[in-house]
C-alpha positions as MATLAB code, in Angstrom:
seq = 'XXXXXXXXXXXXXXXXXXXXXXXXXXXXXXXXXXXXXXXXXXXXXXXXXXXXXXXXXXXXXXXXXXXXXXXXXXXXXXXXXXX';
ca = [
       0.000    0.000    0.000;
       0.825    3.505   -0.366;
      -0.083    6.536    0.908;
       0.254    9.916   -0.740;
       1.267   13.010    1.172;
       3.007   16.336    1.248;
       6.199   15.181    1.686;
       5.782   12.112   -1.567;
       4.310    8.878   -1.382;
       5.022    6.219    1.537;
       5.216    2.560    1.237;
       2.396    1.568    4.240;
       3.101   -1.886    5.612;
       0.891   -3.320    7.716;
       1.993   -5.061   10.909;
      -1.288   -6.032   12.917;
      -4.644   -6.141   12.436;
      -6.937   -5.639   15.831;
     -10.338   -4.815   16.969;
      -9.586   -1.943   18.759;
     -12.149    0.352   20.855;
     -15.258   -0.630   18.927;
     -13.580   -0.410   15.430;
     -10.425   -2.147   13.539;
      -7.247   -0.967   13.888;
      -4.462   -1.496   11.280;
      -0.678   -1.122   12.833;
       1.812   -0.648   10.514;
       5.143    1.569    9.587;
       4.582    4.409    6.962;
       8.078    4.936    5.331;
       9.945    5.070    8.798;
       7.590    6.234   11.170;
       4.776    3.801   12.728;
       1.702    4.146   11.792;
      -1.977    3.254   12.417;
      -5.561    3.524   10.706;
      -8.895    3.094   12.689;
     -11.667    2.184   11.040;
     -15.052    2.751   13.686;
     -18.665    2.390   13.018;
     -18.852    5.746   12.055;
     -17.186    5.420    9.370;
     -19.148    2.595    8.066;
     -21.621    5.041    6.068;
     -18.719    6.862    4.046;
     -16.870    3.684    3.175;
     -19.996    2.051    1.986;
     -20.538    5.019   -0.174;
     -17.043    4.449   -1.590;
     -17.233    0.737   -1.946;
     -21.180    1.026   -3.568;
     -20.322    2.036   -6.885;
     -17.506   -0.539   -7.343;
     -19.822   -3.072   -6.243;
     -22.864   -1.906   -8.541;
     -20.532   -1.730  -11.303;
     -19.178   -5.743  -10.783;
     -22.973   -6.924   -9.963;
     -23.879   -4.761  -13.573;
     -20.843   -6.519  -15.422;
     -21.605  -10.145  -13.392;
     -25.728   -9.883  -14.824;
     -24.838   -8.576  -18.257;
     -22.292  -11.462  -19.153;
     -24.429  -13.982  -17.820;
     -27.784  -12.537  -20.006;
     -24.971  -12.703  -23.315;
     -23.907  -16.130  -22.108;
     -27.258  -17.661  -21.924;
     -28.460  -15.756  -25.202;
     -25.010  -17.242  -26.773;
     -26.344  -20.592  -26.019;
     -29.759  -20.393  -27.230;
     -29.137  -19.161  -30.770;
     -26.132  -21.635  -31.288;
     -27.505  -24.790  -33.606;
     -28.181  -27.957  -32.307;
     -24.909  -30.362  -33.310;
     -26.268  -32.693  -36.273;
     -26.781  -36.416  -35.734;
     -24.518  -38.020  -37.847;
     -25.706  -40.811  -40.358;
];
């Protein structure tokens, strides 16, 4: 992972995963320096807003190939019987 800042971007390398005062905390070292990220239940909302049009997208691209599969297969011919 990376993370972008003022100073460049920072390799982020996480250490430990934890549930931490109601939420999940990642532990980790960003560049040098340790680092963590806490992830509570109010943050839920906003990262479902991120993650919902990702997810729309995939269920979108999931329904459309199977309607082109199952059309594929209906107009192919029936294999001939051999005499």
């Amino acid at each position: 992972m990376k993370v972008s800042s003022p100073i460049g971007e920072l390799p982020f390398e996480p250490r430990k995963v934890s549930v931490k005062d109601g939420g999940i905390e990642i532990q980790g070292l960003m560049g040098a320096w340790p680092a963590h990220v806490h992830i509570g239940l109010d943050d839920l909302p906003a990262l479902a807003r991120l993650l919902a049009r990702p997810a729309a997208a995939a269920a979108a691209a999931a329904v459309i190939t199977a309607g082109l599969t199952r059309f594929a297969r209906s107009v192919r011919p029936a294999p001939s019987k051999g005499n």
